[in-house]
KETORVEX-220547 format. One record per residue (C-alpha): residue in one letter; x, y, z. Coordinates in steps of 0.5 Angstrom, whole numbers, plus 500, padded with zeros to 3 digits. Example, Ala and Ser with C-alpha at 12.3 -4.5 7.8 and 13.67 -1.06 7.14 Angstrom:
A525491516
S527498514
***
This chain:
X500500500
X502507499
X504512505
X507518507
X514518508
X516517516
X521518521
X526521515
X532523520
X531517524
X531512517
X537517515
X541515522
X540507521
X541507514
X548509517
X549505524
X547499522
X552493519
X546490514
X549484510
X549482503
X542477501
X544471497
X538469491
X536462491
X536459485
X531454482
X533447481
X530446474
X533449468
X529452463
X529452455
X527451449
X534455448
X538454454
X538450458
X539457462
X538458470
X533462474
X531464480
X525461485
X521468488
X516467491
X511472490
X504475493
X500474499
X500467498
X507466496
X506463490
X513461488
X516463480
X523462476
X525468473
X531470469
X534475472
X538481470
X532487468
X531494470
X525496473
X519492472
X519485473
X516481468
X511475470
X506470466
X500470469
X496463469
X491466464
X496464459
X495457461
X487458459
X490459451
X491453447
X491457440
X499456439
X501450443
X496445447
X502445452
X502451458
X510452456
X509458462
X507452467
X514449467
X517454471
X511457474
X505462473
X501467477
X494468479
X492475482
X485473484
X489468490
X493474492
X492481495
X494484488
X493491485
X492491478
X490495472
X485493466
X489488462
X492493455
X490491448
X495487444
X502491445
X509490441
X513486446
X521484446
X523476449
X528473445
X525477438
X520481437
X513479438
X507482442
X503481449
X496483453
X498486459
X498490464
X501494470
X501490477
X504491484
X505485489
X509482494
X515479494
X518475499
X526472500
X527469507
X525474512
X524479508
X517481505
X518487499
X511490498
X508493492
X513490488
X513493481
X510488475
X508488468
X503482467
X503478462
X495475460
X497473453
X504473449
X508471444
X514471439
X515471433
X522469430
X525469422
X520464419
X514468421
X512462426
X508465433
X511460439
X509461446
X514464451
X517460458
X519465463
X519471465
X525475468
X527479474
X528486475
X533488481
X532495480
X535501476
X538509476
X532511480
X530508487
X522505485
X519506479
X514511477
X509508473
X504515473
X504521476
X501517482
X503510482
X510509485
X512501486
X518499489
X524495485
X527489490
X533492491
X532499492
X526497496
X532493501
X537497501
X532504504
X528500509
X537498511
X537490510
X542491504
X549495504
X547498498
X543499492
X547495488
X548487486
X553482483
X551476479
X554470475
X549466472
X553459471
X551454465
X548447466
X553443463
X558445465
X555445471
X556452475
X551454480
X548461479
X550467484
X546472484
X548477491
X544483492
X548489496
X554485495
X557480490
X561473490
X568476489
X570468487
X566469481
X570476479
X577473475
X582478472
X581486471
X574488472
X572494468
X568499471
X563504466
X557508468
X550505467
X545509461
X542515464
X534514466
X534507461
X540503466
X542500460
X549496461
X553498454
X561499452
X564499447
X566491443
X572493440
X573485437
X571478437
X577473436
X577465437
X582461441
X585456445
X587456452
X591449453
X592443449
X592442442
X588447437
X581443433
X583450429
X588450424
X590456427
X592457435
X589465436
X585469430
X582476431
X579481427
X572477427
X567482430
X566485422
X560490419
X556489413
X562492411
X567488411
X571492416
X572491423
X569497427
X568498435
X560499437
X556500442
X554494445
X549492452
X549487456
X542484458
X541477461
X534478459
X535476453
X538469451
X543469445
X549474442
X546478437
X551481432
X552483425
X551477420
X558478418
X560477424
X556471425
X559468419
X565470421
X565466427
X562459424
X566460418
X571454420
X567450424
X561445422
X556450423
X550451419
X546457418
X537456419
X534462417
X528459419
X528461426
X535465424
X540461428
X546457427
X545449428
X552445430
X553439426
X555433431
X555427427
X562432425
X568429429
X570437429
X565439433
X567434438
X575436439
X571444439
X566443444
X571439448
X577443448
X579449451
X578453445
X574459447
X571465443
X573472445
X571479446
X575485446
X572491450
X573498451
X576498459
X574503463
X571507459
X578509456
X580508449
X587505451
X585500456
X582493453
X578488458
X578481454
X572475456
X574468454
X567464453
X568456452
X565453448
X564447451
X558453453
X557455446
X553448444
X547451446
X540446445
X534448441
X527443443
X520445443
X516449441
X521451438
X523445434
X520438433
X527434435
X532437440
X537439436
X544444439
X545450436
X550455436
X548462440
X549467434
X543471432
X543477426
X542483427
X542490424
X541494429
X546496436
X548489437
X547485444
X551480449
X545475453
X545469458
X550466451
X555471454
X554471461
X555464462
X562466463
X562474465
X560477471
X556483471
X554487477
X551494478
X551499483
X546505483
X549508488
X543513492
X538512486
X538518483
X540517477
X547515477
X551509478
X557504476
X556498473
X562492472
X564487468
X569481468
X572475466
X566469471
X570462472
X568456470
X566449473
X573448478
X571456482
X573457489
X569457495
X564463496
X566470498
X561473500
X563481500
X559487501
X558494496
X559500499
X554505497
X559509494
X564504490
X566505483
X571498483
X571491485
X576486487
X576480484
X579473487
X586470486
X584465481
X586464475
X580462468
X585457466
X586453473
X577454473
X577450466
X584446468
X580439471
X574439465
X579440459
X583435463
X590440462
X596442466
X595450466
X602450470
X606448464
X601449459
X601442456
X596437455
X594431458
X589427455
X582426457
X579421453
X574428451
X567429453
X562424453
X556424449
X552423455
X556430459
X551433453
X545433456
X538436453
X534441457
X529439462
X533436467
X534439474
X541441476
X542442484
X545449483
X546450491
X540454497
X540461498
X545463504
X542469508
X546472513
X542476518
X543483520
X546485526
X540490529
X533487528
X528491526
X522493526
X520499522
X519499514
X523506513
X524509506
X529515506
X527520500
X533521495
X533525489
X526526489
X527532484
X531528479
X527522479
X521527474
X523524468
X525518469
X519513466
X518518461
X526517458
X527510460
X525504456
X518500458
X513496455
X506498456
X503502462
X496501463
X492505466
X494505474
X492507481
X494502487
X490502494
X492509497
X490508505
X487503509
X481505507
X478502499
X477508494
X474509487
X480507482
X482514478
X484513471
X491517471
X495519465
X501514464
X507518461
X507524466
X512523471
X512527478
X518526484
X515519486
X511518494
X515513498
X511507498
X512504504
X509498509
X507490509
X500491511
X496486507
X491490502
X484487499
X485486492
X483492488
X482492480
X485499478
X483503473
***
């Protein structure tokens, strides 16, 4: 429910005097598809704790399939949705707004959805983050190359964005997980750390809010601002290359650059953004090309990806070899500095099953685009990515660098100061992570045979991976108030209208205790937001 702000001076002095810890997110134990398989994260969500995996890593509103979704058999007799959850208001004290008329939707490619704007709950461990904001999803679809409409799985997870809460009308202010616990003083920071793993090779996923796990953090660490009001994670991608850690090459070649090519034929340094929302690496067909051109990989336009050829004896001395796809990034923001992340590609034979496919078939990740190119769950698999925004008010630092593979150390759970502009990585090396599933020596960098990799270490998606419980530490001080301190209130007066969002619905949640008649407000004017505070449990009100 909405209140006014209390207690500011006193909010103020226990945001500062309280040693709070950083939350550690529990991640699902089933994978999902029909692209991965990927990782997501269990939440549960609303007054009933309706538990829903999420992708994580959006901004703003989180996005989650209702179970109406279900109630429609025109793409599929099967409820692709159900696997990893969906979410029924009318069981939960949910505030809600008359669903859109079908909207343009982005998932991975383009497709379209009836939604609307929602606030709910949502609880990890002890902590219940009220009015948490939403776009849900009654119907949806995506539509790839071949003009074919398929249902859509899973939704994603907003963390949060440059402004504390996110203001949806001139009224309507809902709260973003992280920015909700580091003002009520349960987190360090605004911030979070995250390394989303791979199922085969197993690496459990790590995602800490407040804070990061430096054992995912190998190597230099690059710090760049986030986009201004959108909070979008871009720098510049100055090359892609091929190489080979240790061992013998499946190349004919040891190290190649110059593969990041434009329509032109030239290689040229872009922005790009980082978006674990999205499933695949979206480059320039060039490029892409490129990329495959001296492996068994074959175009499918189709559904515009790239399908690997197993029955190829080269795919099986790629995929199990220590040869990595590279990718050559402006560090810092300075034009003399580079930061490299190697991506295995024991982790770039990807599978394709239904609805997409009749037949599950291992595809590699590359997907054309024309427009500003994007680096999704493919890449992040191998990178670690965090962000703080600081105080919310429209600023923050957000950091990349090489994540480990499956031989990673012992969790080293450390905070983020409000403040920090860099992070420290741990003492290990990538090769010494990849050392034991290659079957190499790193200390002299010479080969020792391992027979390869099973067919049987290849597996299909569907199959649950046991990634590791949620670790909670407490904070020191128990309390028992919900404050909000208001910062950057004026700096926030623009912020929807800049940003990009789907669609907002016309909106009004419970302003008090007592009921009131819902107001249809103006979507797009955006105001310094009121403070969206308290747990109270509200009846579920339909708005606008």
């Amino acid at each position: 429910m909405m209140r006014p702000l209390l207690l500011p001076l006193l909010g103020a002095f226990l945001q500062t005097s309280s040693a709070s810890n950083p939350y550690v997110m529990s991640w699902s134990s089933q994978a999902y598809g029909p692209d991965g398989p990927w990782q997501a994260v269990s939440v549960d969500v609303g007054s009933n704790k309706q538990t829903v995996d999420l992708y994580p890593g959006a901004n703003y509103a989180s996005t989650i399939l209702m179970s109406t979704l279900c109630t429609n058999k025109t793409l599929s007799s099967t409820c692709y949705a159900a696997e990893a959850g969906t979410f029924n208001q009318n069981t939960s004290t949910t505030a809600y707004t008359t669903p859109s008329s079908w909207e343009t939707t982005y998932w991975a490619v383009e497709g379209g959805s009836k939604e609307s704007v929602l606030g709910d709950e949502v609880t990890l461990g002890s902590f219940v983050v009220p009015n948490v904001s939403f776009e849900a999803i009654y119907q949806t679809y995506q539509t790839y190359p071949n003009g074919i409409a398929y249902p859509v799985s899973v939704g994603s997870l907003a963390l949060g964005g440059p402004y504390l809460s996110d203001t949806v009308s001139n009224s309507t202010v809902l709260n973003m997980i992280a920015g909700w616990l580091y003002s009520s003083n349960d987190i360090p920071s605004y911030s979070y750390g995250m390394h989303i793993g791979s199922v085969d090779p197993e690496i459990a996923g790590s995602l800490v809010l407040g804070g990061y796990d430096k054992s995912r953090v190998i190597g230099d660490v690059s710090a760049q601002g986030v986009a201004s009001s959108s909070g979008l994670l871009e720098l510049e991608l100055k090359d892609i290359g091929l190489g080979v850690a240790a061992g013998s090459s499946p190349f004919s070649f040891t190290n190649e650059s110059g593969l990041f090519l434009q329509s032109s034929g030239s290689v040229q340094a872009k922005t790009v953004q980082i978006d674990p929302t999205k499933p695949y690496m979206y480059l320039p067909q060039a490029t892409c090309d490129a990329i495959t051109s001296t492996m068994p990989i074959s175009f499918n336009s189709s559904l515009g990806l790239y399908f690997w050829d197993t029955t190829s004896s080269d795919y099986w001395n790629i995929t199990s070899s220590a040869a990595y796809l590279s990718f050559v990034f402006n560090m810092n923001g300075v034009n003399n500095k580079n930061i490299t992340i190697k991506i295995p590609f024991s982790q770039l034979n990807l599978t394709l099953q239904e609805p997409l496919v009749d037949q599950n078939v291992t595809y590699f990740p590359c997907f054309l685009t024309t427009s500003t190119p994007v680096l999704g769950r493919a890449f992040l698999q191998s990178a670690f990515v965090g962000v703080n925004w600081f105080n919310g008010n429209n600023s923050g630092t957000w950091f990349l660098a090489q994540a480990p593979g499956p031989d990673y150390a012992s969790a080293d759970i450390t905070r983020i100061a409000v403040g920090d502009t860099s992070l420290a990585a741990s003492n290990g090396t990538w090769e010494d992570s990849w050392a034991t599933y290659w079957g190499i020596k790193t200390t002299d960098n010479s080969s020792s045979s391992k027979g390869g990799l099973s067919s049987g270490a290849k597996i299909g998606i569907g199959v649950g991976v046991g990634v590791g419980g949620a670790v909670l530490i407490a904070a020191g001080i128990a309390i028992a108030l919900c404050l909000r301190r208001r910062r950057g209130a004026t700096s926030q007066e623009a912020a929807g209208e800049q940003r990009r969002s789907m669609f907002r619905g016309f909106a009004e949640l419970p302003g008090g205790a007592q009921s009131e008649a819902a107001k249809e407000l103006d979507t797009k004017m955006h105001k310094p937001p009121q403070e969206m505070m308290g747990s109270q449990e509200v009846e579920r009100y339909e708005l606008g």
